[in-house]
N, C-alpha and C positions, 0 to 999 in steps of 0.2 A: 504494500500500500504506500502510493506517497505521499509525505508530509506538504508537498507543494502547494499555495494556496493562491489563487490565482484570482487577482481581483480583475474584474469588467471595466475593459477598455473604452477611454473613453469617447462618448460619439464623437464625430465627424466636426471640424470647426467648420462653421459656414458662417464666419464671422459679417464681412461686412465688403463692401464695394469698394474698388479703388478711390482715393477721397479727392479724386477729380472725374468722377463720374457722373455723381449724382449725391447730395446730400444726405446725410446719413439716417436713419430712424430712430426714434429712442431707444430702441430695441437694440439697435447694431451698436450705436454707442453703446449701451451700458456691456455690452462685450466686450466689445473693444477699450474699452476702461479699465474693466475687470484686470484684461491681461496685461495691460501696460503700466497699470498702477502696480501688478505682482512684480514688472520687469523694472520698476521706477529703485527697489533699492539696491544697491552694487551687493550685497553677499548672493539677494536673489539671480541676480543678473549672474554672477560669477557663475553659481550652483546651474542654472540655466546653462549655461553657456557648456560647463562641464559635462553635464549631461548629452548635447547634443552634439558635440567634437568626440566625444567617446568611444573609441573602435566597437566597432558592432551595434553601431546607434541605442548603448545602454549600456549603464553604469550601475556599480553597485555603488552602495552609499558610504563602504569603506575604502569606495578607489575618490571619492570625491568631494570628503568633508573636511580638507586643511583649507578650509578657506579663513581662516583667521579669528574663526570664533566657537564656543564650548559645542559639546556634541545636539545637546538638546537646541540650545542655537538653528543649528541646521538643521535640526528634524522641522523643528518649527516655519523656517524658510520653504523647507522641502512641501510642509503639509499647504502652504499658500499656495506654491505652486500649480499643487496638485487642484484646489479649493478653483482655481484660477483657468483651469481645463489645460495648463501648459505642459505638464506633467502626466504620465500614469503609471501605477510602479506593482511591484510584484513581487512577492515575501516566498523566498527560497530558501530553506533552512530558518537559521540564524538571522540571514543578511536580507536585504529588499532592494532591487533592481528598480531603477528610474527609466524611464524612456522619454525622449519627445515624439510626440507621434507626427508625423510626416505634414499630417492636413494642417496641423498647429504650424509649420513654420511655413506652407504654403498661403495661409488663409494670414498671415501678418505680410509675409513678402506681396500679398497680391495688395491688400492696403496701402501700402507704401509705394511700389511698383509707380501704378500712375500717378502719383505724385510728384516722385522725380522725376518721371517724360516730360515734366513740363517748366522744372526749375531751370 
């Protein structure tokens, strides 16, 4: 039997329009808030950033918590993340596996994308 516990990934970001498209909705905003206020402080950003440079697009949490503060620190960073739909992670023994899931960095990149076509 295995001890692996496997938590449900998370849906699909369908965040929001590129933000020279068309104005956004209250709805998209408060999305797109959600994630960038998660991204607005550097340990999170750090943690983020770790996660998703990570060979094999996931990290465990013992390859990626010197970020310069106590362990519960980062759990706490980690658990916004996740709180934030940027993260989704996955409890293998001992240790818990972080991931960014692919539509998270396409549905920011497409945000951003038309934006600078036009700076």
């Amino acid at each position: 039997m295995s001890n692996v516990n496997v938590l449900p990934l998370l849906e699909p970001v369908a965040c929001c329009p590129p933000l020279n498209e068309r104005p956004m909705s209250a709805e998209e905003a408060e999305v797109a808030a959600k994630m960038f206020k998660a991204l607005g402080d550097p340990v999170r950003l750090r943690l983020f950033s770790a996660v998703a440079s990570h060979e094999g697009g996931e990290a465990c949490v013992c390859d990626i918590s010197d970020v310069g503060v106590s362990q519960p620190t980062v759990s706490h960073h980690l658990k916004k993340l996740k709180e934030a739909g940027l993260l989704s992670s996955e409890r293998r023994g001992t240790w818990v596996y972080y991931r960014v899931e692919p539509s998270v960095l396409a549905a920011m990149g497409a945000l951003l994308a038309g934006a600078a076509k036009t700076a």
